[in-house]
C-alpha positions in Angstrom: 135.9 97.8 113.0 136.1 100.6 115.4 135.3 99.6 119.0 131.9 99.0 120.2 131.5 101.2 123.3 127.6 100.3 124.1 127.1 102.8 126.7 127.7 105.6 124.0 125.8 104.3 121.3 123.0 103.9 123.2 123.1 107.5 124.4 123.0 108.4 120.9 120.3 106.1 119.6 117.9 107.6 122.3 118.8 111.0 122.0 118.2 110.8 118.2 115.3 108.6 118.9 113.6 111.3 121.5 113.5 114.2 118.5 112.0 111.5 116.5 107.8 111.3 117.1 108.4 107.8 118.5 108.1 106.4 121.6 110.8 103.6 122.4 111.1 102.2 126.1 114.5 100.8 127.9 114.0 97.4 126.4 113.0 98.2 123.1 116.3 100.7 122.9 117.9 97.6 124.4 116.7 95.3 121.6 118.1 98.1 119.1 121.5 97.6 120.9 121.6 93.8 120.7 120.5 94.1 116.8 123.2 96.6 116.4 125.9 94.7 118.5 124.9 91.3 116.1 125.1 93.2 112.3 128.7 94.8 113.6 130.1 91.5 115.0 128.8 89.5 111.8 129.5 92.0 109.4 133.2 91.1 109.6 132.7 88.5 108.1 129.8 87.9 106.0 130.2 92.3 104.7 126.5 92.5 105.9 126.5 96.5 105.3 129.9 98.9 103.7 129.2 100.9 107.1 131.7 99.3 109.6 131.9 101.7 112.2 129.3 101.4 114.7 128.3 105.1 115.5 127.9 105.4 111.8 125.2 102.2 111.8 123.3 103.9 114.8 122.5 107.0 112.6 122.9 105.9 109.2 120.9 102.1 109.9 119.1 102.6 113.5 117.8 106.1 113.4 117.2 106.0 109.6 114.9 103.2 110.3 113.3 104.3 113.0 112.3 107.9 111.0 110.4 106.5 108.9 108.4 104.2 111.4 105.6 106.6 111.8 104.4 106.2 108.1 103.7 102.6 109.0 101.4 103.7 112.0 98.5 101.4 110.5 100.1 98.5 109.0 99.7 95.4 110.6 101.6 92.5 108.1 104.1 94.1 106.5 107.1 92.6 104.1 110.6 94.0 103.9 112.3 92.9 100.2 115.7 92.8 100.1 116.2 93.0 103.7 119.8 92.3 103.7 120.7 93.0 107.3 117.4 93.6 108.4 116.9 97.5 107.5 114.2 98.3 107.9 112.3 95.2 108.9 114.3 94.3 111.6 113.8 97.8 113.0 110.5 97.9 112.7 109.8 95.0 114.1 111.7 95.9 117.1 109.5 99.7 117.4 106.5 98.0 116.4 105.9 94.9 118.0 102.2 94.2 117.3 103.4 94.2 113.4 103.8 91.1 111.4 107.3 91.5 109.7 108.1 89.1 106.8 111.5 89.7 105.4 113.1 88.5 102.3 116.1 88.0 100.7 118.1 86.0 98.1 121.4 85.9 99.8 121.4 82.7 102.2 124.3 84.3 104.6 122.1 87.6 105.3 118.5 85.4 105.9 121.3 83.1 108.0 121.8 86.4 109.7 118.1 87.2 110.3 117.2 84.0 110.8 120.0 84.7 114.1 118.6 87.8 115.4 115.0 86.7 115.1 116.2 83.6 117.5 118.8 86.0 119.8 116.3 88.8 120.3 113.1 86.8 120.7 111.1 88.5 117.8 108.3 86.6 117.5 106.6 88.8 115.2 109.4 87.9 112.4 109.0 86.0 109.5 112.7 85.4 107.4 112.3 83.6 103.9 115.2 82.9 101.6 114.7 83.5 97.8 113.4 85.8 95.3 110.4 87.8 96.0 109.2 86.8 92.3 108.9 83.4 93.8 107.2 84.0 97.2 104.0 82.7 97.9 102.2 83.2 101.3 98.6 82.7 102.3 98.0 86.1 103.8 98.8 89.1 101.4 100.5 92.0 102.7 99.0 95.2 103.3 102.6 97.3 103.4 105.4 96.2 101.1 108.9 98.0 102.0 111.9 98.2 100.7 114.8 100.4 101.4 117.7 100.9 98.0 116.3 97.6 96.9 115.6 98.1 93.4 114.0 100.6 90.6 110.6 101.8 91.5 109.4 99.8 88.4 110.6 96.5 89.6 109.7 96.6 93.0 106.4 96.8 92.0 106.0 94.5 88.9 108.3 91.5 91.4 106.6 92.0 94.4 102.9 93.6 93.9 101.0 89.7 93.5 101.8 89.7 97.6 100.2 93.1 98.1 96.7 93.3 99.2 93.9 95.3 96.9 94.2 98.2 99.1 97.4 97.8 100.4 100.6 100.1 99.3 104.3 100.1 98.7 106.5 102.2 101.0 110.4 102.7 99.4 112.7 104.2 101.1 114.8 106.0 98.9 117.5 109.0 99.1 117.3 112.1 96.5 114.1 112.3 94.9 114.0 109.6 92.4 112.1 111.7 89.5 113.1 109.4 86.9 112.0 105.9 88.9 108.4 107.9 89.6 107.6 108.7 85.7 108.8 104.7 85.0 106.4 103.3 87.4 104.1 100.5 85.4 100.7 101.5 84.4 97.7 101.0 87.1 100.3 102.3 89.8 100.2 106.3 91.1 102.6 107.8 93.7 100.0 108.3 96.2 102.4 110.4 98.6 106.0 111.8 98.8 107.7 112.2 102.3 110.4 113.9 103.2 112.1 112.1 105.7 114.8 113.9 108.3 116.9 111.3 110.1 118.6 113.0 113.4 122.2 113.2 113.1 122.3 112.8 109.0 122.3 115.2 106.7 121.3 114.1 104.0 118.0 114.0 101.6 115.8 110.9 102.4 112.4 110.0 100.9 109.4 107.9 101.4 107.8 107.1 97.9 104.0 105.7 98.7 102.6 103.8 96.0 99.2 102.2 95.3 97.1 101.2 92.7 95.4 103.6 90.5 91.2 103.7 91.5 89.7 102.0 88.4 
């Protein structure tokens, strides 16, 4: 792992966060920096993420989290499947702290992670559950479901959609245009929008697939 030199990854998280239409303050950047400090110290171990230098996680994890903050402007209780090392939820919850943030996953050593950074960073509004999302029950449904290259369109929906509330809406964070995931999608499910999503310092094609239930 290349060297973590904090003063100049923070530099770069807040200039790519200032182009972004977020708002961050000094302790929310400095939350960002603790998260990012954590996933690079325990990825050496537990292989948390293949990205193992750490100007590489602030664009390719950070500010690719942080872009696509704005399309959750209205969620309030959100879950994040597959969270793995806590992209996005972790973010999110960071950016957003009057959001709810469940995240799942089946692999005990990244919840152990989460369940670490949640307890480091203070994040009160984060909820970590080990297991498969097929499995989860919760007494509140959710009214944004997330994921970020969890899964096939068609699978995110038909494992996780008895957690979503009736007018609630997937958001999957996905790279090229999935075309082919999109046509798949099980019936009573519609694309309700397509963002594209430009994450400062990456060039590369990103995409926000909304979904929600077809009106009956």
């Amino acid at each position: 792992m290349r060297a973590f030199d904090r003063p100049a990854l923070t530099r770069t998280l807040e200039q790519g966060a200032a182009s972004l239409p977020l708002v961050l303050d000094a302790r929310q950047i400095a939350a960002l920096m603790d998260y990012l400090a954590l996933l690079a110290k325990w990825n050496g171990v537990y292989n948390l993420t293949a990205v193992r230098d750490p100007a590489q996680m602030v664009t390719q994890h950070l500010l690719d989290s942080l872009a696509v903050a704005p399309a959750f402007a209205d969620a309030r209780h959100i879950l994040d499947v597959g969270a793995g090392g806590g992209l996005p939820g972790i973010v999110l919850a960071i950016a957003r702290p009057d959001m709810q943030v469940s995240l799942i996953d089946t692999v005990h050593k990244k919840t152990a992670f989460l369940t670490q950074v949640k307890a480091e960073l203070g994040l009160a509004n984060v909820t970590v559950h080990t297991g498969r999302v097929e499995e989860l029950r919760v007494p509140q449904p959710f009214d944004v479901i997330t994921s970020r290259a969890f899964a096939d369109l068609a699978d995110f929906v038909n494992w996780s959609n008895h957690l979503l509330a009736p007018d609630g809406r997937f958001i999957a964070m996905k790279g090229v245009m999935p075309e082919k995931e999109i046509a798949g999608l099980p019936a009573g499910w519609t694309v309700a929008d397509i963002r594209s999503v430009h994450v400062p310092g990456l060039q590369a094609e990103r995409h926000l697939i909304v979904i929600s239930r077809e009106a009956s």
